[in-house]
N, C-alpha and C positions, 0 to 999 in steps of 0.2 A: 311659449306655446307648448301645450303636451303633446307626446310624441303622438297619441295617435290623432289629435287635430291634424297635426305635420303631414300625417301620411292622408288623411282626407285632403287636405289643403293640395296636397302636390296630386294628390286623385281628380279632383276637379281640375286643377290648373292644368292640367295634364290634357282633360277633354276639350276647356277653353283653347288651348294651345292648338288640338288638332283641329279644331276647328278654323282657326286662325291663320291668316300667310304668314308668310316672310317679308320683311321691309323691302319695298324698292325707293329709290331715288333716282329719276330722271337727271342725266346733266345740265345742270345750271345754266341756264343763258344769260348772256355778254350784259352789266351791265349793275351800277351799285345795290349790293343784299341791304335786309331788311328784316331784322330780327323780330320775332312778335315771341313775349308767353302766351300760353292759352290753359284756361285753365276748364275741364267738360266735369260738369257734376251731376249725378245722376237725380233726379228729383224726385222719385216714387217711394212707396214703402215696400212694393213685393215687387219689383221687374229687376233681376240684375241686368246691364246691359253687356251683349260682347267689346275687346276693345274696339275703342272706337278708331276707324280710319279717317285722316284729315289729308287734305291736300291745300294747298297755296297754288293758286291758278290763275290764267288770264279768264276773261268775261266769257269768251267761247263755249267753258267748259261747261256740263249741265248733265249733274247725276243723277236725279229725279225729279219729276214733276207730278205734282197732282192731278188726278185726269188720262195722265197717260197712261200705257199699258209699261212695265215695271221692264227692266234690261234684263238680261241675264246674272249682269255683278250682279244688283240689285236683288234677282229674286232668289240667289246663291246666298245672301249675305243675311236677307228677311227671312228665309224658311230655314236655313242652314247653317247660320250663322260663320260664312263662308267668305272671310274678306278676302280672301289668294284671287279672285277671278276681277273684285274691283281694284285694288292694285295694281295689276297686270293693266288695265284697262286704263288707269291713272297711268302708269308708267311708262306706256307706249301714244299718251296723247304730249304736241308738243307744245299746247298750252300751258301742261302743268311744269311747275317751278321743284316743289320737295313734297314730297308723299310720307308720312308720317303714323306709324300705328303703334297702339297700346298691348302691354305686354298681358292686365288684366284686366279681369271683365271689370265692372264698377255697380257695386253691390251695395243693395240698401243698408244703413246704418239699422240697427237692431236686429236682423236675420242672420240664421245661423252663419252664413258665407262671410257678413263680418263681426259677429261676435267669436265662431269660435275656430273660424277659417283667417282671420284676419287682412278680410279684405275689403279696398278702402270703395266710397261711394263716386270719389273724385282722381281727377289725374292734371298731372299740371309739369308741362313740358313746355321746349322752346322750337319755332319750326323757323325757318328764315325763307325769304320769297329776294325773287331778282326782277330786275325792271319788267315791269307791263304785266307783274303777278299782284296782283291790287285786292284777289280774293280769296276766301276760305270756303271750302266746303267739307263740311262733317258727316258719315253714318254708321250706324250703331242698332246692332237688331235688339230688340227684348227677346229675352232670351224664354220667358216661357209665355210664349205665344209659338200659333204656327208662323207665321208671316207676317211678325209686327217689326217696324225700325221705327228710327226717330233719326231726325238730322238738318240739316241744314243747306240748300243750295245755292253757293256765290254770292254769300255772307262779304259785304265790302269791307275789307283792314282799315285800321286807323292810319288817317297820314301822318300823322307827327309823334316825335319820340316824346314819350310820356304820356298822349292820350290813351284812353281804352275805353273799350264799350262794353257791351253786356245785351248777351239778346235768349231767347228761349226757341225751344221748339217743340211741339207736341207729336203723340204719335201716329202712325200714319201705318194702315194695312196696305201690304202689295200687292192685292189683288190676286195672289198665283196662290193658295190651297187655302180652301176652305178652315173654320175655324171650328176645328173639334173640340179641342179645349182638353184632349186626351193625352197624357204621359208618354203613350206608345209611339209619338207622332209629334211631340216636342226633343229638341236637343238635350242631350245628356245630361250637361250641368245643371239645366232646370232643378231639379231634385235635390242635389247636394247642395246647394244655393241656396234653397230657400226652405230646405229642412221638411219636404214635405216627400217622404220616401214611398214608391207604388212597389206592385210586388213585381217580381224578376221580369216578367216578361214584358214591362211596361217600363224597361228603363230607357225607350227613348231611340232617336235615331239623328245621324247628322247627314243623312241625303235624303235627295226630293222624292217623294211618291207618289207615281202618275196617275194615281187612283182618288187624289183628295184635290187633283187641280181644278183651282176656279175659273183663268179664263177672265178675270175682269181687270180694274185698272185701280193705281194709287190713289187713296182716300183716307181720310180720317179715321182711325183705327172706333171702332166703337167700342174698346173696353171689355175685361173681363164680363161674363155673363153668368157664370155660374151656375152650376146645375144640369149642366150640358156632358158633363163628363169630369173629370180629375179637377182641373183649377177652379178655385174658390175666387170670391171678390176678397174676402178676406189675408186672403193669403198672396195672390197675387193681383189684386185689386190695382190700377192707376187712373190720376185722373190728368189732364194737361194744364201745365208744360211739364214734359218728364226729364228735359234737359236743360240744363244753364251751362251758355259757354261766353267765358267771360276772355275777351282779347287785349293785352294791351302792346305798345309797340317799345321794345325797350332800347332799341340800335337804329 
């Protein structure tokens, strides 16, 4: 990689990062683990996603819903690309089993973040669950949207070692800021990601502003629109599923 991709690469990764928590891991309850890979692939051509936060949880647990009005993680994590508040939140429930996050975002194949950032569209880790943790749940914001994620809630594990499944998810608006479709008012790495550079004062922001709040509830993201302001269909265009996360049980 040329040194000054390097110094872009660690520039973005840099903004992904602060956007980003720190791992927690709740302690393990009593009782035989249960290894799974997993492996989350991004499926768009213009949405990088933040990494994604997984958890292994009992049924109880329940990150989002469609319909309802979006949590705090949630709208920290959709508008802000802000997983510290849903970890915290995973970490301190005692359904959940291991809390697990990605170190990078997962960037479409052919845009500059991985042709000349080198960075990949997929991640493929191991999380392991303890008795009566029988689920998965996945989220992940697009990153250049105001308030778009994708994800998955209490996704059932495979029971037997050697099975695997395979399931998608499409994306989903949270309801909490409108959708400007404006650089000033998207997160920072948008830009470096996807190669579409605004001028200084529109490099973006990674906290909420109480001037674009919508007030509504989780739904079906309805897609770039274009012509609204900065992002293109072309450029950031997606359609669904924007994610595949492929589980298998290997322990």
């Amino acid at each position: 990689m040329k040194g000054i991709d390097m110094v872009r690469r660690l520039s973005v990764l840099a903004g992904v990062v602060a956007l980003a928590s720190f791992l927690m891991v709740p302690a393990a309850s009593a009782g035989k683990a249960r290894t799974y890979e997993v492996t989350i692939t991004n499926l768009t051509t213009g949405q990088p996603l933040t990494p994604p936060v997984v958890a292994a949880h009992k049924k109880p647990v329940e990150i989002f819903e469609v319909g309802n009005a979006a949590s705090y993680a949630v709208q920290q994590l959709a508008e802000n690309g802000n997983g510290g508040p849903l970890v915290a939140e995973l970490g301190a429930n005692k359904h959940v089993s291991a809390i697990w996050e990605a170190t990078e975002p997962l960037v479409p194949a052919g845009t500059p973040g991985a042709e000349d950032l080198g960075f990949k569209d997929y991640v493929t880790f191991e999380i392991t669950s303890y008795k009566g943790a029988k689920y998965l749940s996945v989220a992940s914001m697009l990153i250049c949207t105001n308030d778009g994620f994708t994800g998955v809630d209490g996704v059932r594990l495979p029971k037997k070692v050697g099975q695997s499944k395979t399931i998608w998810s499409d994306a989903y608006d949270a309801g909490t800021e409108n959708n400007t479709e404006d650089f000033a008012d998207m997160v920072p790495p948008c830009q470096g990601l996807i190669g579409v550079v605004a001028m200084p004062a529109e490099t973006g922001t990674g906290t909420t502003n109480g001037a674009l709040a919508e007030g509504g509830v989780i739904h079906h993201h309805n897609g770039i629109v274009g012509g609204i302001d900065d992002l293109t269909v072309s450029d950031h265009g997606f359609t669904n599923p924007v994610i595949e996360i492929t589980i298998e049980r290997i322990s």
